[in-house]
C-alpha positions in Angstrom: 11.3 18.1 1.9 8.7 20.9 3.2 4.9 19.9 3.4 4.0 22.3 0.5 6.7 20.3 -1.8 5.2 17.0 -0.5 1.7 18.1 -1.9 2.7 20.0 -5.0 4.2 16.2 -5.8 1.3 14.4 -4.7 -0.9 16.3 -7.0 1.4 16.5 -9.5 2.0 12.7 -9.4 -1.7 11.5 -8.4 -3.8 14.0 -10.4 -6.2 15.0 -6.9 -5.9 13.8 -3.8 -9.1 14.2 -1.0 -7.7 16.2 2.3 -7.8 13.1 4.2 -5.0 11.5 2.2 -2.9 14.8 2.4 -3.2 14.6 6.1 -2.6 10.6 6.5 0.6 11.0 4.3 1.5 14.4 6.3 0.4 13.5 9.7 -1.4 16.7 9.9 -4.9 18.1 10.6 -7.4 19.7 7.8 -6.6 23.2 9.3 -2.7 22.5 8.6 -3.3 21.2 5.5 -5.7 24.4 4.2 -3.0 26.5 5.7 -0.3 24.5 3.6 -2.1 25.1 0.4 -2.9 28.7 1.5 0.8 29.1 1.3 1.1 27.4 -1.6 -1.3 29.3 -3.5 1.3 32.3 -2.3 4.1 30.9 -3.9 2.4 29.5 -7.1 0.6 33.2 -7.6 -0.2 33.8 -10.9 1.7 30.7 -12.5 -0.4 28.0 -10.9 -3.4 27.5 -8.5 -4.7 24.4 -6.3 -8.0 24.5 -5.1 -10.8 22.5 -3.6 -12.9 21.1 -5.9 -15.6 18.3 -5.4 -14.0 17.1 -1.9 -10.5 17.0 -3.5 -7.9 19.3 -4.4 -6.3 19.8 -7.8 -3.6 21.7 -9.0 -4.3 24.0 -12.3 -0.9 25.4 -14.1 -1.2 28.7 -15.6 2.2 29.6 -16.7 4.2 26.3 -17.3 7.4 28.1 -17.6 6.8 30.1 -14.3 5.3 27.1 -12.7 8.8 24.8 -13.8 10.6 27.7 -11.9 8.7 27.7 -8.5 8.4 24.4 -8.3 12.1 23.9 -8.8 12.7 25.9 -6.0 9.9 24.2 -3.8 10.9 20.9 -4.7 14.8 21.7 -4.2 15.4 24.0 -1.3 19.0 22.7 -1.3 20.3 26.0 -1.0 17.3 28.1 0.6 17.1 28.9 4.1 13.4 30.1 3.8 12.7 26.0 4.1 13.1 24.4 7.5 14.4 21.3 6.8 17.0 23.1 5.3 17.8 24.8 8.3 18.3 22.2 10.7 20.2 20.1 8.3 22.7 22.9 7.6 22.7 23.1 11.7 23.4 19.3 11.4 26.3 20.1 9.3 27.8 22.2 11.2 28.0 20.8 14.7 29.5 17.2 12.7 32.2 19.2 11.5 32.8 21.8 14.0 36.2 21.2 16.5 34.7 24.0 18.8 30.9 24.4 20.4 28.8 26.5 17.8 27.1 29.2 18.7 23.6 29.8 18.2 23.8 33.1 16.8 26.3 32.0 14.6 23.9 29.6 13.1 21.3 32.7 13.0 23.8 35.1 11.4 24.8 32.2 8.6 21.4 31.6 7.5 20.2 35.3 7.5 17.2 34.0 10.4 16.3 35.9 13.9 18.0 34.0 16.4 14.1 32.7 17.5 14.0 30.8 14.6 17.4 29.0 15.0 16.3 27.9 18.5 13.4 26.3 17.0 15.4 24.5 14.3 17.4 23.4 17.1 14.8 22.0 18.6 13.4 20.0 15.5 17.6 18.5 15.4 16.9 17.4 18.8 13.7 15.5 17.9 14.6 14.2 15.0 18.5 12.9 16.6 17.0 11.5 19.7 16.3 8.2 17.9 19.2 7.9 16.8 20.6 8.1 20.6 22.5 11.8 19.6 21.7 13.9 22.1 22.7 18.2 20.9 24.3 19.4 24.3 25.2 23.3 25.5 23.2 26.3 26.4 22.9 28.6 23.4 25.1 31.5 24.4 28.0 29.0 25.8 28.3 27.1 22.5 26.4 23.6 21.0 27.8 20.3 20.4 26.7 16.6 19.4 27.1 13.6 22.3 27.2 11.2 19.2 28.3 7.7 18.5 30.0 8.9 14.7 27.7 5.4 13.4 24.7 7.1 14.5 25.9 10.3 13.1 26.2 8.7 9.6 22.7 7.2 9.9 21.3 10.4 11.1 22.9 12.2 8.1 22.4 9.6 5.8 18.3 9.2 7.0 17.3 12.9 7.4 19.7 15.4 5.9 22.4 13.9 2.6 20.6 16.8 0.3 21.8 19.2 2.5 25.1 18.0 4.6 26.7 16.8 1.0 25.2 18.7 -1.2 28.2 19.5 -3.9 30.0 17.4 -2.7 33.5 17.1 -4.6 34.1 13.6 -5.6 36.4 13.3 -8.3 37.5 10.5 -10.7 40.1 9.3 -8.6 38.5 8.7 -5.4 35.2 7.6 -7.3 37.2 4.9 -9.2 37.1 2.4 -6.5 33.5 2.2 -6.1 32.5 2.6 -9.9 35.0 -0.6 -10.7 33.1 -2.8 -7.5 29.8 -1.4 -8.8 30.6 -3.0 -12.3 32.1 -5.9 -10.7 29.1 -6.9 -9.2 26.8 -5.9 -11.9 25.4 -3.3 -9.5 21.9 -1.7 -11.2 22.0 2.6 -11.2 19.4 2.8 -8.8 21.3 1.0 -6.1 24.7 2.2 -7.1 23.6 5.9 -7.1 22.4 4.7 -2.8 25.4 3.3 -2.4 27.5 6.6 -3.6 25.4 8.5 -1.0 26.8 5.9 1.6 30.8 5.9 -0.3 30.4 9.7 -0.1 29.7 10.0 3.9 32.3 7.5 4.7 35.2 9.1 3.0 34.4 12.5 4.1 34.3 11.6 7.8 37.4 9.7 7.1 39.5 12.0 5.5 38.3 14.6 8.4 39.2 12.6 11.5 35.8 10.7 12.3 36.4 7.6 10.8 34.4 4.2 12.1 36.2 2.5 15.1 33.6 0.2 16.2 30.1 -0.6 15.4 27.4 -2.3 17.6 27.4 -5.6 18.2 24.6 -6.8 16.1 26.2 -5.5 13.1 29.1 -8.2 13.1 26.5 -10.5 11.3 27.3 -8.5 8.3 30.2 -9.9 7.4 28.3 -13.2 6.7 26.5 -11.6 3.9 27.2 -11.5 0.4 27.2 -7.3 0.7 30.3 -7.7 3.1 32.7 -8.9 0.5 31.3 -5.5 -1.9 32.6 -3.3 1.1 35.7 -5.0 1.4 36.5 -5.0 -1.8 35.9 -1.0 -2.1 37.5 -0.1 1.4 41.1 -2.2 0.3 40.8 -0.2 -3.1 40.3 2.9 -1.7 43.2 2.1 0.6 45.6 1.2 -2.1 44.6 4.5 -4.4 44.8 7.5 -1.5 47.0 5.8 0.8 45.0 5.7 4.0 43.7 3.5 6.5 40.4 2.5 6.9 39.0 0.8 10.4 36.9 -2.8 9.3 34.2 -1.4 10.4 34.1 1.0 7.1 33.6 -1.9 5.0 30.8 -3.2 7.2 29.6 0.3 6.9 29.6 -0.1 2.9 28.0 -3.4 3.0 24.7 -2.0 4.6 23.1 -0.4 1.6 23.6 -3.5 -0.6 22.5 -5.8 2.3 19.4 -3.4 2.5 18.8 -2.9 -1.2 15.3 -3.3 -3.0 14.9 -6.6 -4.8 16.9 -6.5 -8.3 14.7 -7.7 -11.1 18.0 -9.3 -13.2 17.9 -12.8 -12.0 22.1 -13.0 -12.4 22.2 -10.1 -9.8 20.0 -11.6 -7.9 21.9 -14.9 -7.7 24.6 -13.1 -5.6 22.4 -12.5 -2.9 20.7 -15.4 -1.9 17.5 -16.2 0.9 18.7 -16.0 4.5 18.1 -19.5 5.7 15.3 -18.2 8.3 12.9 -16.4 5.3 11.7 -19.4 3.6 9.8 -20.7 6.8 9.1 -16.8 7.9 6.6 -16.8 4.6 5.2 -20.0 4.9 4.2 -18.6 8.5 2.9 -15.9 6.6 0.9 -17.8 4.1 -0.8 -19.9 6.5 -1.7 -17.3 8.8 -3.2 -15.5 5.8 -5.1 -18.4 4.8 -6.4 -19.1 8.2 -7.9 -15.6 8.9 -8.5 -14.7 5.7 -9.3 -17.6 4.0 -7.2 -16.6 1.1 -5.1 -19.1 -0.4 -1.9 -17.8 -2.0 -0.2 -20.5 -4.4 3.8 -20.5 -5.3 3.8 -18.3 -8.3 7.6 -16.6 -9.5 6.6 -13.2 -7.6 6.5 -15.1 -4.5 9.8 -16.4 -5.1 10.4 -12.7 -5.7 9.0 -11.6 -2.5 11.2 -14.1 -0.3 13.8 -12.1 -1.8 12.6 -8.9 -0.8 11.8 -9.9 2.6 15.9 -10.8 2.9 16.6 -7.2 2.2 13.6 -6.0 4.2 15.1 -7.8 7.3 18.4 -6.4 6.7 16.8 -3.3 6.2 15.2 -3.5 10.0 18.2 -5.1 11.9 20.7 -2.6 10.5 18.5 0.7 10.4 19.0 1.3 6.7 17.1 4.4 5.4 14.1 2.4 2.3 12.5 4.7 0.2 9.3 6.1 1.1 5.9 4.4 0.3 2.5 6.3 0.4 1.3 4.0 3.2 -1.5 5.8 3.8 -2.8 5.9 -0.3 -2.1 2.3 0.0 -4.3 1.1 2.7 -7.0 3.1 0.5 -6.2 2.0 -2.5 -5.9 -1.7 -1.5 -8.2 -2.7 1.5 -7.6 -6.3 1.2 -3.9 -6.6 0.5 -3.1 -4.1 3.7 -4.7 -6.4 5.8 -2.9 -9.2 4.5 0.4 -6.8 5.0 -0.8 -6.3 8.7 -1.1 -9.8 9.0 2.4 -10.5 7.9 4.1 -8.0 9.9 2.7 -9.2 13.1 4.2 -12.4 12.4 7.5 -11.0 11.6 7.5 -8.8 14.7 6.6 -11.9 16.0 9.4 -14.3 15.4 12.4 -12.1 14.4 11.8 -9.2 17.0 11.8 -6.5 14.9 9.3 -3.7 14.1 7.9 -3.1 10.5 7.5 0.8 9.8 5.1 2.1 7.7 7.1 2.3 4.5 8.2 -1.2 4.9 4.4 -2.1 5.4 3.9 -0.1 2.2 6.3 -2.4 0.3 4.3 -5.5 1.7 1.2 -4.6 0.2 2.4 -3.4 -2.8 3.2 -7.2 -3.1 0.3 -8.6 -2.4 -2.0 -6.6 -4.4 0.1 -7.8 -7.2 -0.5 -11.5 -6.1 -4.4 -10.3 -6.0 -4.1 -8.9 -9.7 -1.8 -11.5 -10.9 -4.1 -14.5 -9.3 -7.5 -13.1 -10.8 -6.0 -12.5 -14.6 -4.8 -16.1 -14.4 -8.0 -17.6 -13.2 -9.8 -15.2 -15.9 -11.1 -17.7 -18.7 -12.1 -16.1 -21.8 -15.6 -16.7 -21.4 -17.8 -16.2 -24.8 -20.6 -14.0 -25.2 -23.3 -14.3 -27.5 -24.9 -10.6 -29.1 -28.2 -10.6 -29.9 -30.0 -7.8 -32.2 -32.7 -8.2 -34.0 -31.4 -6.7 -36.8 -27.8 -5.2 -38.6 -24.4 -6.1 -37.8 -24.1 -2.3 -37.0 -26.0 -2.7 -33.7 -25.1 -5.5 -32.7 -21.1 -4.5 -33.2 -22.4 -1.3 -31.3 -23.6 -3.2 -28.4 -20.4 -5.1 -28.4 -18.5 -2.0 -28.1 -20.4 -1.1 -24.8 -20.2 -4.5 -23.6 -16.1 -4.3 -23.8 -15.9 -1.3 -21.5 -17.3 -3.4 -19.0 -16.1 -6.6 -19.4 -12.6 -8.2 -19.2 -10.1 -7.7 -22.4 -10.1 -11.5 -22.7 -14.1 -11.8 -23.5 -14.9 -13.4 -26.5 -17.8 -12.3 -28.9 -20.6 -13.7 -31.6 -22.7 -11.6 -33.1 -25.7 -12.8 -33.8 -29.2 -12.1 -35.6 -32.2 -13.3 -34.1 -32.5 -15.7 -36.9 -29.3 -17.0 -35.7 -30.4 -17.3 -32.1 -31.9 -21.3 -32.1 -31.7 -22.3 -28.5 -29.0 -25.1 -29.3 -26.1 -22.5 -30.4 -27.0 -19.9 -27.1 -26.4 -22.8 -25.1 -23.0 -22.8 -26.2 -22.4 -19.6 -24.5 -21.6 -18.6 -21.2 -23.5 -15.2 -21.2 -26.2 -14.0 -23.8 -26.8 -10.3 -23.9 -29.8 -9.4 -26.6 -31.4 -6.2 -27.4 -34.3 -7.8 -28.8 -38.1 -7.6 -27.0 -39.0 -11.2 -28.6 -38.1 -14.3 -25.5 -35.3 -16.0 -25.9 -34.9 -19.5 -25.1 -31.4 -21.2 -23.5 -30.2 -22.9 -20.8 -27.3 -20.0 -20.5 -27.0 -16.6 -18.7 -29.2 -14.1 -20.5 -29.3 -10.6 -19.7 -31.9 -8.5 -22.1 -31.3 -5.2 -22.4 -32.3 -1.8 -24.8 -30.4 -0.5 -27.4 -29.0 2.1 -25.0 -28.8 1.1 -21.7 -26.9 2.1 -18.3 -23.5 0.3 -17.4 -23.8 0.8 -13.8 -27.4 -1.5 -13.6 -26.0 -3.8 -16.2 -22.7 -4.3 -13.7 -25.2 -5.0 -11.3 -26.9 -7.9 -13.4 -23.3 -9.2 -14.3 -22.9 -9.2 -10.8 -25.8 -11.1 -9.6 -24.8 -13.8 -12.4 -21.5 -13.9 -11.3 -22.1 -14.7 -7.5 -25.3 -16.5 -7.0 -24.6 -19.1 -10.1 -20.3 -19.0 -9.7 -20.0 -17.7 -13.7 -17.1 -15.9 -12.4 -17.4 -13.1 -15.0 -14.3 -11.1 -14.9 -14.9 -7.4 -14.5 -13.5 -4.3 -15.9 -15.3 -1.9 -12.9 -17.9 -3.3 -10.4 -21.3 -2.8 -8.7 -21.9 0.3 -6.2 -22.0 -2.6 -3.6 -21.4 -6.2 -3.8 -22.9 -6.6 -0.1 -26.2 -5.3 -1.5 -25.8 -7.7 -4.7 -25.5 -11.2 -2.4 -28.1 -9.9 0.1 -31.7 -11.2 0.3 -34.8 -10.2 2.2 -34.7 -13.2 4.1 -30.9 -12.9 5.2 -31.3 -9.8 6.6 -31.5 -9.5 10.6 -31.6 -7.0 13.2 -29.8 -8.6 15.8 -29.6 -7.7 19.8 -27.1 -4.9 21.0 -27.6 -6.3 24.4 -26.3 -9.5 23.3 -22.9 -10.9 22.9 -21.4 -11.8 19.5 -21.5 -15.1 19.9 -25.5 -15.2 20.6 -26.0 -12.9 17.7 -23.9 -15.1 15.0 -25.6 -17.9 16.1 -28.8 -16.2 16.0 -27.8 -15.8 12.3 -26.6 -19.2 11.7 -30.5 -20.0 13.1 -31.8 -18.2 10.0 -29.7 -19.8 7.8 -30.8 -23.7 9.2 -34.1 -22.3 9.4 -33.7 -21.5 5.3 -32.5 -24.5 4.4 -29.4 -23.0 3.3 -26.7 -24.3 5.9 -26.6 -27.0 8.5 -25.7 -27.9 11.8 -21.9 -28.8 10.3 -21.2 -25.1 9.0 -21.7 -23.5 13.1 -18.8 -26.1 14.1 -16.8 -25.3 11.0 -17.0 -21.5 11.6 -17.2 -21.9 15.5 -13.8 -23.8 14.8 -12.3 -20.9 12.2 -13.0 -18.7 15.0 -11.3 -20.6 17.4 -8.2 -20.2 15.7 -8.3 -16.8 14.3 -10.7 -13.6 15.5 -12.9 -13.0 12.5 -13.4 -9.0 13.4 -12.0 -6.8 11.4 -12.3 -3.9 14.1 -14.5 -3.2 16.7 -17.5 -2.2 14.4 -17.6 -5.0 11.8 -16.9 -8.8 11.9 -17.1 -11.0 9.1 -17.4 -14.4 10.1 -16.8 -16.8 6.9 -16.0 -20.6 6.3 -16.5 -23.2 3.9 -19.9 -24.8 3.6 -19.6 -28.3 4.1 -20.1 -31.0 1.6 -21.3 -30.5 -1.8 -22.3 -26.4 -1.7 -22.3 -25.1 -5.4 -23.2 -21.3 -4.3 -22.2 -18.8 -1.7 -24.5 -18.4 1.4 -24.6 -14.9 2.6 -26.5 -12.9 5.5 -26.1 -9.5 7.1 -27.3 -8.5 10.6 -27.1 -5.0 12.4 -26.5 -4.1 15.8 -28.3 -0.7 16.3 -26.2 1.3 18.3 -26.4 5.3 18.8 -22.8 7.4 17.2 -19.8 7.1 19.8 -21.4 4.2 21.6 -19.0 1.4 22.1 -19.8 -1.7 20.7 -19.8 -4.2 17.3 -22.3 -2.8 14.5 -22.9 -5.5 11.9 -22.0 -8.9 11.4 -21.3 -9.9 8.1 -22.1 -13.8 7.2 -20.5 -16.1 4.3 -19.9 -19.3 3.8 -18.1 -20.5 0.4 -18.2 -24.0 -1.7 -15.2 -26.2 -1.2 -12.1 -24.3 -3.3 -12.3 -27.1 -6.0 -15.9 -26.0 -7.2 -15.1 -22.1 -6.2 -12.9 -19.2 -7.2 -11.5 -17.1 -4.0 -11.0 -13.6 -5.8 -15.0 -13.7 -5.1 -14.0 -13.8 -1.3 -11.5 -11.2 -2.1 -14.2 -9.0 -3.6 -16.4 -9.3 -0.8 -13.8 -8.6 1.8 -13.2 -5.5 -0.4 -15.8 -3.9 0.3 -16.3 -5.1 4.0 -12.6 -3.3 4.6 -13.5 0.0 3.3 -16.7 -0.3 5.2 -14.9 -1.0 8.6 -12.6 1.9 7.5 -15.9 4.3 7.6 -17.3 4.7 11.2 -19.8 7.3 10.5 -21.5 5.2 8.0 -21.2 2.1 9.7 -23.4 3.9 12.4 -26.1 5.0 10.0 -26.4 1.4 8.5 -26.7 -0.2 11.8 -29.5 1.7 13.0 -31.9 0.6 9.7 -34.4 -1.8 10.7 -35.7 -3.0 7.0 -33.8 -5.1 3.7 -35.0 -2.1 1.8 -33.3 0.8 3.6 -29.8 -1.8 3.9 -30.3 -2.3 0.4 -30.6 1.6 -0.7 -28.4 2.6 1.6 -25.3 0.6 0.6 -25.9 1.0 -2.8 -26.2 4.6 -2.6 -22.7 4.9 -1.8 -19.7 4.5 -4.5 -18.2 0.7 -4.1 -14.8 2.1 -4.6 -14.0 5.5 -3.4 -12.0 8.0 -5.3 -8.0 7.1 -4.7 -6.2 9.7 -3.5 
């Protein structure tokens, strides 16, 4: 699909999207990208516009019956030759089924192009075969041809260019029969039976035409182990037996990879055909532990992580066999989710580690998209439904008006009383986990009380909630957060400017110093983190570390500092060092670690402010300055 398609969807499917997404997911500059909606904006004229507005473009439809037309011939250039991509796969198609050297101003002639523009084409099929090992041989006026293994051909067709090679492709009832009846047979769902068409449809046309498999590589043998292989066998002896031709072994092998590389069914009876590959279950613990000891992030057994060893069977398969997976927005991902990427990053280095194989970024993609769900999944079930006392001094009507602010803020699961301040004796408010009151007249309890107006601003109250939430552990669930939770757990006193011409090691202990000095840690929390580090580098990247262990002994509340290394912009060098320790897990709830590393992540991710922060000298100016910037930044 051309670039212009790829952001017409993105809009389409994400509402706006900042440049800097468009050129992550594009792997283009900003120039390309205003030139691509520039173009666009051509195409769309009159029915549709997209245009940059607040640092983020959007797409406005004019004329949604225009629009529906354009876009359909955008979005699905099967048959157009004014789309690139087209170009070279109908080139593609060609040279697989030509029994002669084509010549390239045949190819310019066919698709009504200067003969300029088919040598470039050419070109792109030359990039995009060579990893595939097919090399496109000839000089253009003696005739071009394909020095192909006809496996790599298949996996070249089948990764870059099915739309195009196959498109209409004639497949009638008769030869579609023996893959429809294996499909029921194994209780097949549509989305993997329609992949596994595109792979049935390849295989018999190369077949019936002379370039059917003979041989695969070696490591492909392993797939007759799997399950898959006795799917492809079953459809390669029926198709046999129907048409009355013979099929190499290899074609069943060939049929088996799309079901050996499938995305994890959800039905558990389909899933029960395929089961772990004896190496996975140790390959997550790995995983797990490795998380934990870097991160500090516990992840218990829960039924998605017996869901995720399944999809890390496929995955592998996936890897080991080359099988084309569905793209993932990486790029939106590692936005979106700061704190589950890293824990994907983590992961694949061990995989890369111990099975040899390299994780691409759509496979990456899929990783995280797992463990942000173990985030979500692991702070709703450790969400209590705390109760919240209301106070007013007066009427239900403003009290149930408060309550109605409150619940845009709060979690779903909050529970409410309303009271009157006649209600209000200290003994029930101590009953509560958070009192909020509207009333100027002192309250007296031994729970959390906020006091606010009538009218009041969510952002500073999110801030409060936040403050209760960290420095007492009331774990308050929240629907939005704070501009900066970094901001929240600093103090005055756990601010430090530390040396640039030291080493990292002097400066955290320079910070640990403070902390003794406080009264807040002791002598046993330096050998606890000296030994975390020992074992795992606690830097995120080369501008920010984040240095964090548990406190030990009895520590009910978080100890946090913050300490900047001025350095000038483009200087090489670390920039701030940020400094937690956490109670013992029984008496503390990680998703507040999670929180924190957050915002840390998306910090690291932003160089130029990084380099702004590090050069303030005062608690005030850290504090302003990280709270003058959005927590969360807009997704793209």
């Amino acid at each position: 699909m051309n670039r212009r398609a790829e952001i017409l969807l993105h809009l389409e499917r994400r509402l706006s999207a900042p440049p800097e997404i468009l050129m992550r997911r594009l792997d283009v500059g900003a120039r390309t990208i205003a030139n691509d909606v520039q173009d666009l904006n051509t195409v769309l004229a009159g029915a549709a516009s997209v245009r940059l507005d607040k640092g983020r473009y959007r797409l406005w439809v004019i004329d949604r019956e225009r629009y529906a037309q354009l876009r359909g011939e955008l979005v699905d250039p099967a048959h157009s030759f004014n789309d690139p991509m087209t170009r070279v796969g109908y080139a593609l198609s060609r040279l697989i089924r030509a029994d002669v050297p084509v010549l390239t101003e045949d190819l310019a002639r066919e698709m009504s192009i200067g003969r300029s523009t088919a040598i470039v084409d050419l070109a792109r099929l030359r990039e995009q075969a060579a990893p595939y090992g097919i090399r496109v041989l000839g000089r253009p006026h003696a005739g071009l041809e394909l020095d192909a293994d006809e496996f790599a051909v298949r996996l070249l067709v089948l990764g870059e260019h099915y739309e195009t090679v196959y498109a209409g492709y004639p497949l009638d009832d008769e030869l579609a029969r023996p893959l429809d009846d294996a499909v029921a047979e194994f209780q097949l769902g549509v989305r993997i039976a329609e992949e596994i068409r595109r792979w049935y449809t390849v295989m018999l046309d190369r077949a019936l035409t002379g370039h059917g498999l003979e041989h695969l590589p070696e490591a492909y043998h392993r797939v007759t182990e799997l399950p898959a292989y006795d799917f492809g066998r079953r459809v390669t002896d029926a198709v046999q037996a129907s048409i009355q031709i013979d099929l190499h072994p290899a074609e069943a092998v060939f049929l088996a990879l799309p079901l050996a590389g499938m995305h994890t069914p959800r039905d558990e009876s389909r899933l029960a055909r395929f089961p772990v590959a004896d190496e996975i279950p140790g390959l997550v613990q790995r995983i797990l532990d490795q998380i934990s000891v870097e991160m500090g992030i516990r992840i218990p057994p829960t039924a998605l992580l017996k869901e995720f060893v399944h999809h890390l069977t496929f995955m592998v398969n996936r890897l080991r066999f080359r099988v084309p997976s569905a793209e993932v927005a990486a790029a939106d991902l590692r936005t979106a989710y700061p704190v589950a990427f890293r824990m994907a990053s983590i992961a694949s280095t061990i995989i890369e580690r111990d099975l040899e194989l390299t994780i691409t970024d759509d496979e990456l993609g899929f990783i995280a998209s797992y463990f942000q769900v173990f985030l979500e999944e692991r702070k709703t079930s450790s969400t209590p439904a705390y109760r919240v006392a209301v106070v007013t001094p007066v009427g239900r009507v403003s009290a149930r008006l408060l309550q109605l602010q409150l619940a845009k803020i709060l979690a779903e699961t909050t529970q409410y009383t309303l009271l009157s301040l006649d209600e209000a004796f200290p003994e029930t408010l101590n009953t509560f986990d958070l009192v909020v009151s509207t009333t100027a007249q002192p309250l007296h309890t031994s729970s959390a009380l906020i006091q606010l107006a009538e009218v009041f601003d969510p952002d500073e109250l999110l801030g409060h909630i936040n403050r209760l939430r960290f420095d007492q552990q009331a774990a308050i669930p929240l629907g939005a957060s704070s501009r900066s939770l970094l901001a929240t757990l600093l103090g005055r006193d756990r601010f430090v400017v530390l040396d640039p011409a030291a080493s990292y090691r002097q400066n955290l202990d320079a910070m640990i110093d403070r902390l003794v000095e406080l009264d807040l840690v002791d002598e046993e929390f330096r050998t606890a983190l000296h030994e975390r580090e020992s074992r795992a580098s606690m830097a995120l990247d080369p501008y920010i570390a984040f240095p964090h262990a548990t406190l030990p002994g009895h520590a009910e509340r978080i100890v946090f500092a913050l300490g900047a290394i001025p350095r000038d912009a483009g200087e090489p060098g670390l920039r701030m060092i940020v400094l937690m320790g956490v109670p013992e897990k029984a008496d503390y709830d990680d998703t507040v670690l999670v929180d924190v590393y957050d915002e840390i992540i998306r910090l690291a991710a932003d160089h130029p402010h990084l380099d702004q922060l590090c050069r303030l000298n005062s608690y005030e100016q850290v504090f302003l300055h990280l709270t003058s910037k959005p927590d969360n930044p807009q997704k793209g």
